[in-house]
N, C-alpha and C positions, 0 to 999 in steps of 0.2 A: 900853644899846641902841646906840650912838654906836660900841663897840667891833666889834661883829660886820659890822657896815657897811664900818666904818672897813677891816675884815680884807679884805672881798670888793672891795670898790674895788682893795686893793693886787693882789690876787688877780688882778683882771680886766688890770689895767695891766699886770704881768709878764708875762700872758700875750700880750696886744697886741704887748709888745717883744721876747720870742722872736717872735713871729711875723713881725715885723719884721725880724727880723735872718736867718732862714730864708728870707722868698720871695725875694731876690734870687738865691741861688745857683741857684734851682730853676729862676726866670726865664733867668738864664745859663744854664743846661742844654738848658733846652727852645728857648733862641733859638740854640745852638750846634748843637744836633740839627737842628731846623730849617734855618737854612743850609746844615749837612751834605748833608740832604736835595737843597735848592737847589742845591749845586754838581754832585751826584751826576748829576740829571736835565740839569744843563748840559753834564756830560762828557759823558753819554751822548747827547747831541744830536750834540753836537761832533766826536766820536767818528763817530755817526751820518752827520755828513755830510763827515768824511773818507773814511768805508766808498763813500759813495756817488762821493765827487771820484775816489776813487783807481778805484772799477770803470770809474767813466766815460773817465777816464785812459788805462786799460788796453785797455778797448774802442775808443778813439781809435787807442793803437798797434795794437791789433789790426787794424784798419781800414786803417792806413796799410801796415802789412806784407801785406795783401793786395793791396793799389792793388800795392804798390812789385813784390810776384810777379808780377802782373798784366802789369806792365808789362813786367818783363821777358821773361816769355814771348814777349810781345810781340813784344820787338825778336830774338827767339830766331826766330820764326817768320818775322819780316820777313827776318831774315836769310837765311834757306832757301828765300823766296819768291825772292829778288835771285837768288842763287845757281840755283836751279832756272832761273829766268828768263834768264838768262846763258845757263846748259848751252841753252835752247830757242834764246835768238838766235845761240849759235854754230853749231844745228843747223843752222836756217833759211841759214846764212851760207854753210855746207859744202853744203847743197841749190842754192841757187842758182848757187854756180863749177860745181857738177856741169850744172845744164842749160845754165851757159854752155857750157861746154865740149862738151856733145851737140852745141849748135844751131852751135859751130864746127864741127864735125866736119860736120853736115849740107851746110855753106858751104864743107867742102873747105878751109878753113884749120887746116891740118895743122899749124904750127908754132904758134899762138895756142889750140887746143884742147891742144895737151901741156903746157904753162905754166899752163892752167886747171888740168888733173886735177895736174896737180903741185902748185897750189895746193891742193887738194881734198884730196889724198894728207896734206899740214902737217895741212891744218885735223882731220883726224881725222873720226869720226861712221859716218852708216850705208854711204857710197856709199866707202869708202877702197878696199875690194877696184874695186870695177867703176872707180876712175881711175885704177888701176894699170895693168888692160886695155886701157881706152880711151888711157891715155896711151901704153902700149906701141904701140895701131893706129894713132896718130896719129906716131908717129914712125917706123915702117914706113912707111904711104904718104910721108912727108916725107924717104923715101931712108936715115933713119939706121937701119938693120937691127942694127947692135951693138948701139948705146943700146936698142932695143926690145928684141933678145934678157935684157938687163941690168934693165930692168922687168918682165919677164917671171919675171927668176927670184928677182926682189925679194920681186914676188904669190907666188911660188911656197914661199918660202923663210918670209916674214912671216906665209904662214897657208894651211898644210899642206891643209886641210881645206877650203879654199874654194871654191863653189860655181862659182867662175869659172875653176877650171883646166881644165875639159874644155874651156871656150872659148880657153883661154892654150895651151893642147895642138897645138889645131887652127889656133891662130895663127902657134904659133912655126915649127908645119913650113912656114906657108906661105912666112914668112920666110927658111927654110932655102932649100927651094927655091930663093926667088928671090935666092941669093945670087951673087951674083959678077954680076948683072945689075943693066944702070939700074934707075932706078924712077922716073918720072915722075910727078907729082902730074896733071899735064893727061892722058897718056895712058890714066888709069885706064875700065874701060867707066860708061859713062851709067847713073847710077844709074834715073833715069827711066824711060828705058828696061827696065830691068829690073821695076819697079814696071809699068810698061803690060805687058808681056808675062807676069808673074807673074796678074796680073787676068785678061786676055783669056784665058789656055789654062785658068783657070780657071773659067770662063763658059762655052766651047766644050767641056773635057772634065775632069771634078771628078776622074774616076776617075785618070785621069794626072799631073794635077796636086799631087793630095793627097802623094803619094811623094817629091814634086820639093821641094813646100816643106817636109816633114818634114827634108830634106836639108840646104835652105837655110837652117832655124832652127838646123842647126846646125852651121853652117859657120861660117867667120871675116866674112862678109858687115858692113856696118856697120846700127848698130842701127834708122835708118830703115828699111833694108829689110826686117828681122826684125820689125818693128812693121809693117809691112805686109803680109807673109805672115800675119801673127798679125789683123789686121782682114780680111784677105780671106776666113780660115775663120771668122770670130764672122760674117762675113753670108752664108754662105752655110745655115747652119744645118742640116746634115745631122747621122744620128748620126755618121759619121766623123771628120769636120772638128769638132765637139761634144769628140768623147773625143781627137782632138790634144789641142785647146785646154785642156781638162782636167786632161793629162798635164804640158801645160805649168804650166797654175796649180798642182797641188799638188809643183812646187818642182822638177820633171826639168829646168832648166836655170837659167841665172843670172839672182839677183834681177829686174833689170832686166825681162826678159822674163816671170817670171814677174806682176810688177805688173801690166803689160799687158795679159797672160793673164786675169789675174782680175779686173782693170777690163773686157774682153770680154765675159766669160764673165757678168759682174754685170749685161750692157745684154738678153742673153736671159733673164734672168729665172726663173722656175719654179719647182719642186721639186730639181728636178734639178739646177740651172745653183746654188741653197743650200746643198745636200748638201755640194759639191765646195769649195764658200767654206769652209763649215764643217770640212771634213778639211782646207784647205790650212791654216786659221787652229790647228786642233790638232797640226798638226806642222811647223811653221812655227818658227825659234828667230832668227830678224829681225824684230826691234820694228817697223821700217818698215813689213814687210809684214803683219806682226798690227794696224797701226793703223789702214792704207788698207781693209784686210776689215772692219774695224768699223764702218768710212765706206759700205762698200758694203750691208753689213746695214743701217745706219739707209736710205740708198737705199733698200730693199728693202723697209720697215717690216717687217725681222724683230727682232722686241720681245725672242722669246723668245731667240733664243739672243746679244742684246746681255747680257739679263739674266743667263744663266750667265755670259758674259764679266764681268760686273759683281761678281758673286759668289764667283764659283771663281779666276781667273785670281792668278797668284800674281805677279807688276808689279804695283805699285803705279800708275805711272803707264799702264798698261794698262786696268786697273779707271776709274781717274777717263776717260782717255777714252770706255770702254763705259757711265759714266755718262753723259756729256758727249753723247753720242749720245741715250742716252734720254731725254735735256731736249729735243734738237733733235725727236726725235720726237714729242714732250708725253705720253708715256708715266707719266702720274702715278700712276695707281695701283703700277706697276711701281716708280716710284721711293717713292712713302710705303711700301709694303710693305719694300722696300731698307732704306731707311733704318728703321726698325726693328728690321732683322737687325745693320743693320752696326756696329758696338765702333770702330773708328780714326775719328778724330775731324778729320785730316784730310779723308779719305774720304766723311764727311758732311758736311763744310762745301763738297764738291763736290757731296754730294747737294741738298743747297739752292738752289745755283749752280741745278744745272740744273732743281729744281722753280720758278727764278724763269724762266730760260729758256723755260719750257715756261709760261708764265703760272698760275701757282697760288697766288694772294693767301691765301687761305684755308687754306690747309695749312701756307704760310709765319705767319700770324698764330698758328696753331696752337701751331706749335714755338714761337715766341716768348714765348707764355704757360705753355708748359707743360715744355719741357725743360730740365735739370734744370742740365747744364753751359753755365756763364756763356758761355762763350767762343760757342756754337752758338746763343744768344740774338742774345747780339753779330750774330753775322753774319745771320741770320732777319732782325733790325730794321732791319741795312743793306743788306739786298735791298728790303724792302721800300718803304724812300725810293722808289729810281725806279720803281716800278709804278704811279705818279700817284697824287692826293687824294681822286679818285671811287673808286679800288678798293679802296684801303688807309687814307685819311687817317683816320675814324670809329675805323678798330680802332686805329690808332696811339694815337691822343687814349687810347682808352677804355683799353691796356695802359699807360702811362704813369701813368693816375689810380691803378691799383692797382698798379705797381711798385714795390718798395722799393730795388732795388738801384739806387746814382746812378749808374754806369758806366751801366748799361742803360737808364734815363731822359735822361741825356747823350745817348745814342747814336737814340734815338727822336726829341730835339729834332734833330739832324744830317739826319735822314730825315724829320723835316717840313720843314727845310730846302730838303732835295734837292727834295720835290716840291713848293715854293711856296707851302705850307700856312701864310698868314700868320695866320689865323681862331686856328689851333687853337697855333703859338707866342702868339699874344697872350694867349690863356684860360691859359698856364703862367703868362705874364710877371707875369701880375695877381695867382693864385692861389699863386704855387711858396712856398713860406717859407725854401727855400732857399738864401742868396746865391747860391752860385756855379751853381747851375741856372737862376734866376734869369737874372745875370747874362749867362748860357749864349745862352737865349731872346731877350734885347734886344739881344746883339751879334748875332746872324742876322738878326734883323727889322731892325736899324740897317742891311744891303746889301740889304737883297729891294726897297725902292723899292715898299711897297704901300699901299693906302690906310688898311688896319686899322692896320697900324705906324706912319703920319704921326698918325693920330689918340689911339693911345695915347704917342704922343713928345708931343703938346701938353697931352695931360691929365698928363703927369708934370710938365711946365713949368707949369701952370698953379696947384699943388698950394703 
């Protein structure tokens, strides 16, 4: 009995000690798979949040190379701003020695108006023809009849085509004439004179007079007295003296007078007295005098045809004036319809100009939420700083809470700036998670001296 026991005992032992000697490898196995597992779901984390560092990365540069575009546009733009600005103050520069030089001319200093227009002639711009003229008349009556022949055929020589030779014409023979003779500056006739009797025989008799000053405008006479023949028929208002003046505005004589002409012609008003604006401004190839018709249109509250000039005209800087007119007019429908149609992006950044001009919070809030190129946000948010915190400060606040772009939220705190708005920088200062918006916000309110800023300065010291 003791045997068969004895057999199963050894039986059961052998197998206990294979068994024993088998689970360790299997336990290694499955503790080696195991960790496999472990390391796998680590790489893959790790993995995972390099995927995410590096997009992050990527989108940082991405971000910075737009700032860095941004900017330079920027100073691409500023620069063309200087530049345009420049060409405007050398115009302004060249405008002024010109009316110095008229109102010598007026005072009979004959040698201080030819030194002006000689100046004017350097500077270059719109007036170079008319002080070649004027400088020529002014060294005529001042006796030097060479030197004026010699300006004369400067004008004549520099610009074939110019509208002042029929005047340089009638100049130079008068000069011829008076050659081999004095010329005295004092013995010249009394211009007054001739103004008082230009008047009177036109009061006494229209009919004979009309002939006389058609005569005189175009003679070599100096331009005060041509500007007063040209005022004598803008008040007497017939049709005769009407279609002089007419004849004169759409361009039959030299610049000068025709400005005149069509500053006259702009104080009668009508149907009629627009027509003649509008034919001189269509064939017209002098910026000067295409700009001063656009000045007499908004005069005029003629919308529609600033709005073809706005549209059609192929200057650029012609277009932005015909806008710049319809802001002064507050022509908004005319400008939101514009802006619309218009693609050049300078172009519109005029057209907002003048829908700020023209008071239009709401059209400017508009663009600011809703158009598409950054750059025309940009400028929308910084018109609307100075239209004050009762018109615009609510829409600022409330485009700021859902903008994402920072440039544009930057740009919004600068325009709560502008308009004192310390309420609505404080509700950023508190809220922004930003640093550098943030930061933005509490440098403004650290110069505005308000009460909401002294109050939030003491709650951050107090913290």
């Amino acid at each position: 009995m003791k045997t068969p026991i004895i057999h199963k005992l050894t039986k059961t032992i052998l197998l206990i000690s294979a068994t024993a000697f088998v689970a360790p490898p299997l336990r290694a196995a499955r503790g080696a798979a195991e960790a496999a597992s472990e390391n796998s779901t680590q790489s893959a984390q790790a993995s995972d949040r390099d995927g995410e560092e590096n997009d992050q990365a990527q989108r940082q540069e991405e971000a910075k190379e737009r700032e860095r575009q941004e900017r330079e546009q920027e100073k691409i733009q500023e620069k063309l701003d200087r530049e345009k600005e420049r060409q405007e103050q050398e115009r302004e520069r060249a405008d002024q020695l010109y009316e110095k030089g008229t109102k010598a001319l007026d005072k009979r200093q004959w040698e201080g108006a030819a030194k002006l227009f000689d100046e004017t002639v350097k500077k270059g711009g719109d007036h170079v023809e008319g002080a070649y003229y004027w400088k020529a008349y002014a060294q005529h009556k001042n006796g030097m009849r060479d030197q004026a022949l010699a300006t004369l055929a400067e004008l004549s020589k520099g610009f074939p085509k110019s509208r002042w030779l029929n005047d340089a014409k009638e100049l130079e023979v008068e000069i011829r004439q008076a050659s081999g003779q004095p010329v005295s500056p004092e013995g010249q006739p009394d211009e007054e004179l001739k103004l008082m009797a230009l008047n009177g025989l036109m009061n006494a008799d229209p009919e004979r007079a009309l002939p006389l000053i058609q005569k005189l405008l175009q003679s070599s006479q100096p331009l005060k007295i041509k500007e007063q023949a040209l005022f004598v028929l803008s008040q007497k208002g017939s049709a005769k003296a009407k279609g002089i003046l007419a004849e004169f505005a759409r361009g039959k004589t030299n610049p000068d007078l025709q400005l005149k002409s069509l500053e006259f012609l702009a104080l009668f008003g009508g149907n009629d007295s627009r027509q003649v604006l509008a034919e001189a401004y269509a064939s017209a190839d002098d910026n000067k005098i295409k700009r001063s018709i656009l000045e007499f249109f908004m005069a005029g509250g003629d919308r529609e045809r600033l709005l073809a000039a706005a549209k059609e005209e192929k200057d650029s800087d012609l277009r932005r004036e015909a806008i710049g007119q319809l802001g002064a007019l507050g022509a908004q429908k005319e400008l939101s319809d514009l802006y619309g149609q218009e693609t050049a992006p300078d172009l519109k950044k005029r057209i907002l100009e003048a829908m700020f001009a023209g008071g239009n919070p709401e059209k400017l809030l508009e663009l600011a939420q809703k158009e598409k190129d950054p750059g025309l946000r940009l400028k929308a948010v910084e018109l609307l700083g100075p239209m004050g915190s009762e018109k615009t400060g609510a829409g600022l606040s409330a485009l700021y809470d859902n903008e994402k772009d920072r440039n544009i939220r930057k740009k919004i705190i600068e325009s709560l700036f502008v308009q004192g708005n310390a309420k609505a920088l404080v509700a950023i200062a508190k809220t922004e998670k930003d640093p550098q918006l943030k930061k933005k916000a509490i440098e403004q309110l650290s110069v505005m001296n308000s009460k909401e800023g002294t109050e939030l300065f003491e709650e951050m010291l107090n913290k």
